[in-house]
Z-matrix of the N, CA and C atoms (Angstrom, degrees):
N
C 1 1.455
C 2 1.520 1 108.76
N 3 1.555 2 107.37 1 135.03
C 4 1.206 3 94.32 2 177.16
C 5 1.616 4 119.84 3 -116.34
N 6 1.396 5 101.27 4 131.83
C 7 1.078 6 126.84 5 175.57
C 8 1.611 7 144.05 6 -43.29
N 9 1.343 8 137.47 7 73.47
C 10 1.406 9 128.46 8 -166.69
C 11 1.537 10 121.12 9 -82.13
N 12 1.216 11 130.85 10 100.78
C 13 1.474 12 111.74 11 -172.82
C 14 1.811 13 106.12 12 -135.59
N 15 1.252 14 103.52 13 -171.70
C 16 1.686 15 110.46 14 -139.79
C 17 1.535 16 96.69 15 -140.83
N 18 0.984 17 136.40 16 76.17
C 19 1.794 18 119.93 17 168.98
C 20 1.421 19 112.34 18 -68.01
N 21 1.240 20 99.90 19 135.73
C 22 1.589 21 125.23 20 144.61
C 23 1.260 22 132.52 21 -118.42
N 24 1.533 23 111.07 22 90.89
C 25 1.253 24 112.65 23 168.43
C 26 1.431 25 131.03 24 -80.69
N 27 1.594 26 122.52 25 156.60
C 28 1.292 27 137.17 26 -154.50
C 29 1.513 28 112.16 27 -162.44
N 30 1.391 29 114.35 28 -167.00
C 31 1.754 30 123.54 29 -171.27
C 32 1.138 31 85.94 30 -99.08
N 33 1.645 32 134.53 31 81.54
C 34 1.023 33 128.08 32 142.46
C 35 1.628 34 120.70 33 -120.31
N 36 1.095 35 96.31 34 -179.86
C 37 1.920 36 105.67 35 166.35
C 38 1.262 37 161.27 36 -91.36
N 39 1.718 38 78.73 37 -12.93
C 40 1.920 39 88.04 38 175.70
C 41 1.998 40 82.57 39 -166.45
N 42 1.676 41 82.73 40 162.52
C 43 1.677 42 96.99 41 -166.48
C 44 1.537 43 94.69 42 -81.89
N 45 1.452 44 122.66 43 145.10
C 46 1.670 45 133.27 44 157.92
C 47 1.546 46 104.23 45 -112.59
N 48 1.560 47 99.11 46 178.58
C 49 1.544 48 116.17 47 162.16
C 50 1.005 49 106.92 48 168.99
N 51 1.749 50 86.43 49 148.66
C 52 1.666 51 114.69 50 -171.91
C 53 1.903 52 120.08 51 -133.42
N 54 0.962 53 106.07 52 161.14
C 55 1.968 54 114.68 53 -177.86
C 56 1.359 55 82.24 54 -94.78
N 57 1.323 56 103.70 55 134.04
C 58 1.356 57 136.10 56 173.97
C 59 1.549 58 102.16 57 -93.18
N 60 1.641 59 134.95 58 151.88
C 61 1.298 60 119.72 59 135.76
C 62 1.209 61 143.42 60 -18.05
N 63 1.382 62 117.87 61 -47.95
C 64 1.460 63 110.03 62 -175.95
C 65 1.637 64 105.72 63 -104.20
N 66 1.140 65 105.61 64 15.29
C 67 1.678 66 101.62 65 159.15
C 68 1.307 67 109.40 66 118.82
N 69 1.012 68 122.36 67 -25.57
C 70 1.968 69 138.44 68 -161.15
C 71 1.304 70 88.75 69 -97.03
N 72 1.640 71 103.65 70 135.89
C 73 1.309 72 138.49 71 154.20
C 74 1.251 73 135.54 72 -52.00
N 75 1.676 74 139.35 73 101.03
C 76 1.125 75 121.46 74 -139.30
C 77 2.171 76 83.80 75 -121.16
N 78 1.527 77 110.02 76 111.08
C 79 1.051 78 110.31 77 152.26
C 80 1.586 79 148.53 78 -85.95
N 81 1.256 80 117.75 79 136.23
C 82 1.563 81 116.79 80 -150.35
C 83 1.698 82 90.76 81 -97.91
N 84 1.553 83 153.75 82 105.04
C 85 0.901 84 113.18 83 163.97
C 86 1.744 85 109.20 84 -142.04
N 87 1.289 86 125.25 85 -174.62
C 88 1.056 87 134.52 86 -162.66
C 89 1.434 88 108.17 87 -75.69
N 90 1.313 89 139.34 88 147.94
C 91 1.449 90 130.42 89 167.22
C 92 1.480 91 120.47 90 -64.55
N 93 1.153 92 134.60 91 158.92
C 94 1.445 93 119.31 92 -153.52
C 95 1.662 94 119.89 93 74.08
N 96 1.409 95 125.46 94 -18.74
C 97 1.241 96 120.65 95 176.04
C 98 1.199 97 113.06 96 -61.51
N 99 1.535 98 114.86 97 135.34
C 100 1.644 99 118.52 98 171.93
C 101 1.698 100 109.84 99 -84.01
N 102 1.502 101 116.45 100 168.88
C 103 1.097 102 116.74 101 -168.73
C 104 1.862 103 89.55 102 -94.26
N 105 0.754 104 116.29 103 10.62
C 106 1.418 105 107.40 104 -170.35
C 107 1.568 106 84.77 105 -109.76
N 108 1.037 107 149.58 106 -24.33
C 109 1.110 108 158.85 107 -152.63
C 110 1.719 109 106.38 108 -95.67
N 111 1.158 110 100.98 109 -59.87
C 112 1.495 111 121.92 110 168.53
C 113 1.850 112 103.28 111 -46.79
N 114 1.252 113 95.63 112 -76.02
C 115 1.798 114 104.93 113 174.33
C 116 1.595 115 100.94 114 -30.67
N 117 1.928 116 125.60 115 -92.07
C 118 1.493 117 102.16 116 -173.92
C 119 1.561 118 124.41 117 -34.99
N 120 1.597 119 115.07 118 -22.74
C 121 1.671 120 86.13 119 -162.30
C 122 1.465 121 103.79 120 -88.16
N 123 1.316 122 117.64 121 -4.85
C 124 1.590 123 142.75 122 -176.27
C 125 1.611 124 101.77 123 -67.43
N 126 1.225 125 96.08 124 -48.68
C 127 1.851 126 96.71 125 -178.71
C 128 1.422 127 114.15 126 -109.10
N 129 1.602 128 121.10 127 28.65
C 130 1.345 129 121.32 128 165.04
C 131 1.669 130 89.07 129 -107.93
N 132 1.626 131 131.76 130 -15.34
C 133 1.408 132 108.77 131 -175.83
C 134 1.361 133 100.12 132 -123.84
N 135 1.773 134 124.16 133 36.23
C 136 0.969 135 143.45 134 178.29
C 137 1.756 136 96.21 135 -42.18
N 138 1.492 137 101.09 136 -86.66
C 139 1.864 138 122.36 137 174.74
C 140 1.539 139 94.58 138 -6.04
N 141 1.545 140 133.96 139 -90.19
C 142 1.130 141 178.91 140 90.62
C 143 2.034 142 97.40 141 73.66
N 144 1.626 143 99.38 142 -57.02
C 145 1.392 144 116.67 143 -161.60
C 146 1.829 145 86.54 144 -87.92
N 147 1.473 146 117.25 145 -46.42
C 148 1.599 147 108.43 146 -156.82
C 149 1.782 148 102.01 147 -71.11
N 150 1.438 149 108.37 148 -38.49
C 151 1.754 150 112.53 149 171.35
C 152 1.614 151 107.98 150 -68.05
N 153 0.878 152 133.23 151 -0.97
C 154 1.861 153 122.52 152 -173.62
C 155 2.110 154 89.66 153 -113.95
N 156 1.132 155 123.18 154 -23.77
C 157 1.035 156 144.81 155 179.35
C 158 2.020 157 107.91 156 -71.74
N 159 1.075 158 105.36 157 -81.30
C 160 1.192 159 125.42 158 158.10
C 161 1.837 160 115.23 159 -31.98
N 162 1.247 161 105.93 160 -42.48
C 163 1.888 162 114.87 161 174.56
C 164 1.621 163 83.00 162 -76.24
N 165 1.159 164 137.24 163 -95.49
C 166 1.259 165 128.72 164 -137.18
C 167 1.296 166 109.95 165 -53.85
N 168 1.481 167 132.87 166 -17.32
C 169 1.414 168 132.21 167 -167.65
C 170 1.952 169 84.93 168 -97.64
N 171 0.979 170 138.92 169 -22.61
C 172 1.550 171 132.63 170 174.72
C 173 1.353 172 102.71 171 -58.02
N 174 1.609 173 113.23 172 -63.57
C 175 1.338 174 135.00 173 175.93
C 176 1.531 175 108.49 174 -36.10
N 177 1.242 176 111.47 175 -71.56
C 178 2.117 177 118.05 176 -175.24
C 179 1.481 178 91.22 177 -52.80
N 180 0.886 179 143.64 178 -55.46
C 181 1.799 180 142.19 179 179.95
C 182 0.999 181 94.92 180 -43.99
N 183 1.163 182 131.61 181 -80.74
C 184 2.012 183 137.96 182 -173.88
C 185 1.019 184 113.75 183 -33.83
N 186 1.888 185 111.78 184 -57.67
C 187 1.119 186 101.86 185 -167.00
C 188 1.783 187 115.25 186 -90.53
N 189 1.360 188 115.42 187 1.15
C 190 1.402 189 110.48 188 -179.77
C 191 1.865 190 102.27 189 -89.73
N 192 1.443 191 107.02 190 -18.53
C 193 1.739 192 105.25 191 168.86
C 194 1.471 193 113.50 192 -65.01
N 195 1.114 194 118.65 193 -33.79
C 196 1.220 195 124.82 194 179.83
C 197 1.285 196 112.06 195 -73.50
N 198 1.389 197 120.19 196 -33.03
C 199 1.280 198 120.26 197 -158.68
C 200 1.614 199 135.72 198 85.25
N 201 1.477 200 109.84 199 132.88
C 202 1.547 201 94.13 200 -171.10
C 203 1.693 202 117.18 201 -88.71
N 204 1.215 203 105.32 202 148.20
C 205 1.646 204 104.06 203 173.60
C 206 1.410 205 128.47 204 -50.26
N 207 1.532 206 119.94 205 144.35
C 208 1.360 207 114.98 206 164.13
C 209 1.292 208 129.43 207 -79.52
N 210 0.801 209 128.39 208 169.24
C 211 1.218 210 134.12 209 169.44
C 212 1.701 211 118.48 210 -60.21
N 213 1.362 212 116.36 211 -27.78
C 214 1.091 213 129.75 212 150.07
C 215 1.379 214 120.98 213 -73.68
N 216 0.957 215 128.38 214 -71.28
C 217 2.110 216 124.83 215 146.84
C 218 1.637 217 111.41 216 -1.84
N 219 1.464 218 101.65 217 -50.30
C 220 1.357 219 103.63 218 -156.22
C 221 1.644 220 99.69 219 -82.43
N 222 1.879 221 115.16 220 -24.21
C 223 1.542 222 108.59 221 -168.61
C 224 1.568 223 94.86 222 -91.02
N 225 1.441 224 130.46 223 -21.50
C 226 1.355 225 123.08 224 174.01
C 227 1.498 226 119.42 225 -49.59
N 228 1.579 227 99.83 226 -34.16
C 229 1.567 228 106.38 227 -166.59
C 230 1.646 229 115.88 228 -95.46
N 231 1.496 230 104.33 229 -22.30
C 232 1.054 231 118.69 230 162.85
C 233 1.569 232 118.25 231 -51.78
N 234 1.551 233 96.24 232 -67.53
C 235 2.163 234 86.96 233 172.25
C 236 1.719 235 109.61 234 -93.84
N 237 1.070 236 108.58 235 24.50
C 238 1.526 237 105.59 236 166.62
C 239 2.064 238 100.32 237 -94.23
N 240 1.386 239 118.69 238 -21.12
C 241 1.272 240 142.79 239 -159.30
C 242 1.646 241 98.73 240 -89.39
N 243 1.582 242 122.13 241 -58.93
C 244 0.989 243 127.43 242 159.41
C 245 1.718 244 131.10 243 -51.61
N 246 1.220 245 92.49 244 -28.79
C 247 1.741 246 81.39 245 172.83
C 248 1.934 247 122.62 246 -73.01
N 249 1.551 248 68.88 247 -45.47
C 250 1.961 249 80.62 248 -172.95
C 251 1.629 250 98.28 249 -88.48
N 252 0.959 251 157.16 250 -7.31
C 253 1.794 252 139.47 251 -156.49
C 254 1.328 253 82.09 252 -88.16
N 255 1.846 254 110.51 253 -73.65
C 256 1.831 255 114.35 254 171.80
C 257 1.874 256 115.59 255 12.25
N 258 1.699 257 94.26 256 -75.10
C 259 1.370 258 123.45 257 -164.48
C 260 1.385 259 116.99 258 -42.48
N 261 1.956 260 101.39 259 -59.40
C 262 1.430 261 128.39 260 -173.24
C 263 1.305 262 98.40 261 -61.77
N 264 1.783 263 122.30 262 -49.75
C 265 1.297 264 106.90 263 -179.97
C 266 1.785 265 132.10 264 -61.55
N 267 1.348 266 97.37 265 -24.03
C 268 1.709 267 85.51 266 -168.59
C 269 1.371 268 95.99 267 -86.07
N 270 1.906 269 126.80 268 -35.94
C 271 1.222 270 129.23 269 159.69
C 272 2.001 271 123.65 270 -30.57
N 273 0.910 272 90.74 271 -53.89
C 274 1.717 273 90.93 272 168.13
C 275 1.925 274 116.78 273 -93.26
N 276 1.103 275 129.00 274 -22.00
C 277 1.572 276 121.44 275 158.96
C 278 1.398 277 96.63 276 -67.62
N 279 1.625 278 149.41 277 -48.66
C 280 1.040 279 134.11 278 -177.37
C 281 1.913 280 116.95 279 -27.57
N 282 1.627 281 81.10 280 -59.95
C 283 1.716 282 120.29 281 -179.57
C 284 1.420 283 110.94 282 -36.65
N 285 1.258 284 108.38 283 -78.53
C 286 1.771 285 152.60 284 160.94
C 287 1.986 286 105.18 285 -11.88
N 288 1.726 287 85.52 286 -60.12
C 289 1.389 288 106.11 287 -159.20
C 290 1.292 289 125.21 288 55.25
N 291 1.932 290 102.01 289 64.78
C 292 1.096 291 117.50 290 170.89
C 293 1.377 292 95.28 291 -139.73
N 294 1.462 293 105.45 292 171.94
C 295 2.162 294 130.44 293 178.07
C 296 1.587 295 101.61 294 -109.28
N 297 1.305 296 115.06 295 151.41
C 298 1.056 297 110.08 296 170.28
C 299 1.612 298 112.50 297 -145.30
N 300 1.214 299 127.65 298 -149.98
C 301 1.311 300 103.62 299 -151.68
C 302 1.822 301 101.56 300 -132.19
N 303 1.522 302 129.02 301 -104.15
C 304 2.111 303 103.58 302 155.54
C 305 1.685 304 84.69 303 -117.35
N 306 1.430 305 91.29 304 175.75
C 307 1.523 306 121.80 305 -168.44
C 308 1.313 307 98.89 306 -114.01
N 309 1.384 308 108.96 307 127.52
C 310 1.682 309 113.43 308 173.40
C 311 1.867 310 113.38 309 -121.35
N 312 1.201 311 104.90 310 102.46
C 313 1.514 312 124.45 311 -169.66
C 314 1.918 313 97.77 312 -72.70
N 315 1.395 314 116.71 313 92.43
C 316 1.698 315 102.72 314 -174.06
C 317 1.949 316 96.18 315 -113.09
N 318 1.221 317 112.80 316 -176.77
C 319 1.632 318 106.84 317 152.86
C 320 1.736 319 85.40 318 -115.95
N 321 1.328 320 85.70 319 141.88
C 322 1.733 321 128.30 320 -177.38
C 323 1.519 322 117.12 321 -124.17
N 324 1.488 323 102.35 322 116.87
C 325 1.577 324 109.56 323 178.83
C 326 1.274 325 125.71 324 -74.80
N 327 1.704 326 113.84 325 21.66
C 328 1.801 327 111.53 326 177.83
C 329 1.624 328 86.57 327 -179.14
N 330 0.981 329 137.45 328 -27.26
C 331 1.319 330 120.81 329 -171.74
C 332 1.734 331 116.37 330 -114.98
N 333 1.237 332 110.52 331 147.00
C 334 1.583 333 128.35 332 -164.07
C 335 1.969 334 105.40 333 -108.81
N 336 1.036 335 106.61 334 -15.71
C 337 1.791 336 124.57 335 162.03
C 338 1.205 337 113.70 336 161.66
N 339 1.555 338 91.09 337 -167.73
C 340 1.411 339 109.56 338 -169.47
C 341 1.245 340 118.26 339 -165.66
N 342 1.333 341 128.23 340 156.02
C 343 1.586 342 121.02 341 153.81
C 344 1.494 343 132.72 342 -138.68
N 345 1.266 344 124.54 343 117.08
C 346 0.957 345 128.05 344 177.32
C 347 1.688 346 136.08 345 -35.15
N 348 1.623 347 164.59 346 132.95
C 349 0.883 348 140.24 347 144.84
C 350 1.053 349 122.40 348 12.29
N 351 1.544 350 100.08 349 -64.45
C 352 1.609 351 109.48 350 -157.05
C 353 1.480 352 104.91 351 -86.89
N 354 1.026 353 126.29 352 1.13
C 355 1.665 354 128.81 353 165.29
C 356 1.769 355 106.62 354 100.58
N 357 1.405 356 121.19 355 31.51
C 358 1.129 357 123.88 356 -169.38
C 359 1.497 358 95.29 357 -87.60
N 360 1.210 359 117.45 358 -169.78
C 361 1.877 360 104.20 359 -179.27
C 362 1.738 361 89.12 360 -165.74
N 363 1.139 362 120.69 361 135.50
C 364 1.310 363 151.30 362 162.36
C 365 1.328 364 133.09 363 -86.58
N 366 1.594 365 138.60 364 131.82
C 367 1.160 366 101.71 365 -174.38
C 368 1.921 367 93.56 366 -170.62
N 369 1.119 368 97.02 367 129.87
C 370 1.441 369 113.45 368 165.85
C 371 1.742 370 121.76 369 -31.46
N 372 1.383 371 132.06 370 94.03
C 373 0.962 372 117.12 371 170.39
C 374 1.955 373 131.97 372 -53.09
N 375 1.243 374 94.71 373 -31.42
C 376 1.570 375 104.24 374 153.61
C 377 1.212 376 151.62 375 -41.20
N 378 1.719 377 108.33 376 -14.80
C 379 0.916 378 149.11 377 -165.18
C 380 1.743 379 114.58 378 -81.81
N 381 1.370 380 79.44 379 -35.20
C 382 1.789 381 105.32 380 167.01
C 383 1.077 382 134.43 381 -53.84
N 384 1.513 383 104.55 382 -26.32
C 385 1.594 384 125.96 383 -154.36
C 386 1.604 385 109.11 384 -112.28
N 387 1.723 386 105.38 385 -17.36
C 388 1.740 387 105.35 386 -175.43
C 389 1.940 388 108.99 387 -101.96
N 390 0.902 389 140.27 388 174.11
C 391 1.244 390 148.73 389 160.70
C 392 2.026 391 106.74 390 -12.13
N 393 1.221 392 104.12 391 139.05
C 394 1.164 393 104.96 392 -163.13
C 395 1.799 394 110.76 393 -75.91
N 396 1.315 395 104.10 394 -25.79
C 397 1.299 396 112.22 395 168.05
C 398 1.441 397 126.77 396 -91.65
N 399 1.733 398 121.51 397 19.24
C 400 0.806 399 118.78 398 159.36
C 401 1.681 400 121.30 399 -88.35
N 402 1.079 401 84.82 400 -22.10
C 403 1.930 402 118.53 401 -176.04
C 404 1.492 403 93.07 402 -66.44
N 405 1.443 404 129.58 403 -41.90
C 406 1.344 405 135.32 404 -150.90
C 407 1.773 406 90.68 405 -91.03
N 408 1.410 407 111.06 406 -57.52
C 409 1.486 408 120.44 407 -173.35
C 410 1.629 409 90.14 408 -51.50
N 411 1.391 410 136.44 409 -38.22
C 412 1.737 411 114.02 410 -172.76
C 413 1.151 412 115.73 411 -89.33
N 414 1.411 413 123.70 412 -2.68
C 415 1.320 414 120.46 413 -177.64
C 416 2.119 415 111.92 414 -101.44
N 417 1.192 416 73.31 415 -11.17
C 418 1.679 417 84.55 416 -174.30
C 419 1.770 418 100.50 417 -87.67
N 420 1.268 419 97.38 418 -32.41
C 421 2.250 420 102.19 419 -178.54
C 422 1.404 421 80.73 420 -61.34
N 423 1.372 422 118.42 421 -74.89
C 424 1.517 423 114.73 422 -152.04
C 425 1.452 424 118.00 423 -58.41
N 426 1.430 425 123.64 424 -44.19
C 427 1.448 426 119.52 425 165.29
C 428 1.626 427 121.66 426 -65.97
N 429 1.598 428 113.12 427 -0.73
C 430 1.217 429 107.17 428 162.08
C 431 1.650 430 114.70 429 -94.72
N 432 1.176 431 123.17 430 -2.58
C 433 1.332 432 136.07 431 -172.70
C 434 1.555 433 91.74 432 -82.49
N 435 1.580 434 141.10 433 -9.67
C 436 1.352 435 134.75 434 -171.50
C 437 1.738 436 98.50 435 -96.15
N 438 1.233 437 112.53 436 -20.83
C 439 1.980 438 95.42 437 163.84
C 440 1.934 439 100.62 438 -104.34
N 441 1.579 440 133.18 439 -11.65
C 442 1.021 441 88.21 440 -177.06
C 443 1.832 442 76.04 441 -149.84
N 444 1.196 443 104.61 442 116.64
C 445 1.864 444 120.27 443 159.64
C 446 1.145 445 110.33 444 -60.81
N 447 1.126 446 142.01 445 73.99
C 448 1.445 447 144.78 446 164.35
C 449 1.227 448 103.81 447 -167.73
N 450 1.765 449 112.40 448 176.09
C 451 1.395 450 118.63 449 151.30
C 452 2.113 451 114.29 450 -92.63
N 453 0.954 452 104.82 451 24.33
C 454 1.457 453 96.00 452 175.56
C 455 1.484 454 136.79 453 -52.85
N 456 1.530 455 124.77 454 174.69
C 457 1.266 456 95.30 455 -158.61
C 458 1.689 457 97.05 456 -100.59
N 459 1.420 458 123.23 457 1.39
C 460 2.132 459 125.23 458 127.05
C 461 1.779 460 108.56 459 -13.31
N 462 1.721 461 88.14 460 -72.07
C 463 1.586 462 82.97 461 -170.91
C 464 1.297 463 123.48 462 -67.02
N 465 0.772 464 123.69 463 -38.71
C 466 2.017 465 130.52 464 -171.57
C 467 2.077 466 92.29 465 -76.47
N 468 1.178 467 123.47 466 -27.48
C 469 1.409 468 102.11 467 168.31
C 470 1.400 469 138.71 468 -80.71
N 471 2.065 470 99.53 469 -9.10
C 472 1.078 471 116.63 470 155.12
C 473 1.437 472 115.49 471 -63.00
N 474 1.113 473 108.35 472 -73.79
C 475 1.299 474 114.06 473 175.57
C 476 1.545 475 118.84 474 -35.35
N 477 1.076 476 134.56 475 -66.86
C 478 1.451 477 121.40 476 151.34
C 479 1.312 478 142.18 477 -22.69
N 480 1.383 479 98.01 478 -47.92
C 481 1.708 480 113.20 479 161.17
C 482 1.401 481 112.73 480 -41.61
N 483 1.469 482 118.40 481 -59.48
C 484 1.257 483 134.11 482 -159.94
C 485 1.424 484 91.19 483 -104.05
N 486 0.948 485 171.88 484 79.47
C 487 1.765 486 155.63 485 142.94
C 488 1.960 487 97.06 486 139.48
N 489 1.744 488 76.28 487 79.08
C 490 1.877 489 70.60 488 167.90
C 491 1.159 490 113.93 489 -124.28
N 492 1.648 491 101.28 490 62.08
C 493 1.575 492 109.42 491 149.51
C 494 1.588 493 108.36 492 -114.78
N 495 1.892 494 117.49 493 20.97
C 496 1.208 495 104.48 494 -155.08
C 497 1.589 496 117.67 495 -89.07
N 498 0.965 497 106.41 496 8.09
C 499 1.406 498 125.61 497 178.17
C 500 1.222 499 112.41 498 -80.15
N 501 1.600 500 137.62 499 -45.88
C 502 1.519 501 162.11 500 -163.08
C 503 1.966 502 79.37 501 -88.09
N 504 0.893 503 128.65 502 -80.35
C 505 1.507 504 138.50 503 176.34
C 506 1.828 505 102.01 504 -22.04
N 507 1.426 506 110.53 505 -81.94
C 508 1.493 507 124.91 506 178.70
C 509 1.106 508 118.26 507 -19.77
N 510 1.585 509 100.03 508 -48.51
C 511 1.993 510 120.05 509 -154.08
C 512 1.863 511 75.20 510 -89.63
N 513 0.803 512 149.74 511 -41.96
C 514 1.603 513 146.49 512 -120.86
C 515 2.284 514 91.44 513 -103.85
N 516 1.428 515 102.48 514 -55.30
C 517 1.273 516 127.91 515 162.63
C 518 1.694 517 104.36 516 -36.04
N 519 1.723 518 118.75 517 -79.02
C 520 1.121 519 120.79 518 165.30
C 521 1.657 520 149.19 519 -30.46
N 522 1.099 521 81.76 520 -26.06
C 523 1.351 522 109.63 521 174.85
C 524 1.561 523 142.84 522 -100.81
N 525 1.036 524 90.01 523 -35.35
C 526 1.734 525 130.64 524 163.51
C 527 1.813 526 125.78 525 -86.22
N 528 1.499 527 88.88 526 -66.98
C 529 1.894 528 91.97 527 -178.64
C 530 1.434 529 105.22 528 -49.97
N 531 1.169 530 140.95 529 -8.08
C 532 1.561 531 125.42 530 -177.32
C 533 1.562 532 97.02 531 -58.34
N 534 1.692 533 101.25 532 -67.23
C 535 2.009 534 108.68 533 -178.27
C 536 1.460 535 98.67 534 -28.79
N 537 1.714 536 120.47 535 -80.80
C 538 0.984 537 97.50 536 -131.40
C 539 2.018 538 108.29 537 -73.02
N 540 1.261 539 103.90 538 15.21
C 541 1.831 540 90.82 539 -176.06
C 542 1.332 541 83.86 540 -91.75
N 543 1.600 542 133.44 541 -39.77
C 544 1.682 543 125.28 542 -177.94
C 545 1.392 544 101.25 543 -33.55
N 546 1.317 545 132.69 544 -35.24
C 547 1.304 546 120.60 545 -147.95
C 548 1.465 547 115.63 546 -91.51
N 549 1.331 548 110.27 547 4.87
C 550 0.998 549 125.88 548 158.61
C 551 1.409 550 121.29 549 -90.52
N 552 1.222 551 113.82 550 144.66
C 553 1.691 552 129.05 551 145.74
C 554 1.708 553 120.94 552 -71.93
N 555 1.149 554 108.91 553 99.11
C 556 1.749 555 101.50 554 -177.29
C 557 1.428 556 109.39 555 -79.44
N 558 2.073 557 100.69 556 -37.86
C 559 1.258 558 96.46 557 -176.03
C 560 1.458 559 127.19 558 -81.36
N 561 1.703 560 101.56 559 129.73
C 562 1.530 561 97.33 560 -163.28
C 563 1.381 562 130.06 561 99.92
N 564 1.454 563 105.51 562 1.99
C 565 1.656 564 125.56 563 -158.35
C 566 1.370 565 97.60 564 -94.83
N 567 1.211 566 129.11 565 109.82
C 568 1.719 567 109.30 566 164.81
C 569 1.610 568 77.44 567 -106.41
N 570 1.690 569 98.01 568 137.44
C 571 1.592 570 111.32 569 146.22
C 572 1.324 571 114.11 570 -147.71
């Protein structure tokens, strides 16, 4: 298989890499890195790059069977997203027994939420469109992120506490959410 990838080097310390969306290899590495250097570490995480490679080309299949959204598709789900996310959230901070801060319903080209410091909350309009308890498993990470800002293992026992199917959810998300962001057009997308 052949391989397309992209360095960006910087003030860092050791080389990374990741599968990009559109297929290309995005290397992280230190200045001073040789390209020959880059190459071995390229084909020591060959395994690693050809299986994460292999998922996203499963995914563009999936999601081009399905078909991609319109632009109309995309504004249905958008305020179909806003009515109910609202709901789930104050419904599970009720739960939680936490406050939070406003909710911004966007479509997002890699992320499913978020939360701010200040308790603002982010959130995939797409979210709308998969299993109803997957929607629940992202709103419950992020409203558990209001007692503990991290991924520690504090937070994931909250989360368990409150939603312990979120693991079955996570893995389900992982596996899946690639399709449904394929199904979008980013390029060119104002929303």
């Amino acid at each position: 298989m052949k391989i397309t990838y992209v360095i960006q080097k910087s003030r860092r310390r050791s080389i990374s890499v990741s599968v990009m969306t559109d297929n290309r290899v995005l290397v992280k590495a230190p200045y001073g890195t040789t390209e020959r250097t880059v190459q071995e570490f390229l084909l020591s995480k060959k395994d690693w790059i050809t299986k994460h490679l292999e998922k996203q080309n499963r995914e563009e299949e999936k999601a081009e069977s399905l078909g991609l959204l319109s632009a109309d598709e995309i504004k249905q789900i958008k305020n179909q997203a806003r009515k109910i996310i609202p709901h789930r959230v104050e419904f599970w901070a009720n739960k939680i027994g936490v406050t939070y801060g406003r909710i911004a319903i966007r479509l997002q080209s890699s992320r499913w939420g978020s939360c701010s410091v200040d308790g603002n909350l982010n959130f995939n309009c797409l979210l709308v469109i998969m299993p109803p308890e997957i929607m629940d498993s992202v709103v419950v990470h992020e409203l558990c992120h209001r007692r503990h800002m991290n991924h520690s293992k504090e937070f994931y026992a909250e989360i368990d506490r409150v939603f312990p199917d979120y693991k079955r959810c996570n893995k389900w998300l992982k596996d899946n959410g690639g399709v449904y962001l394929k199904r979008v057009s980013f390029v060119g997308t104002t929303v």
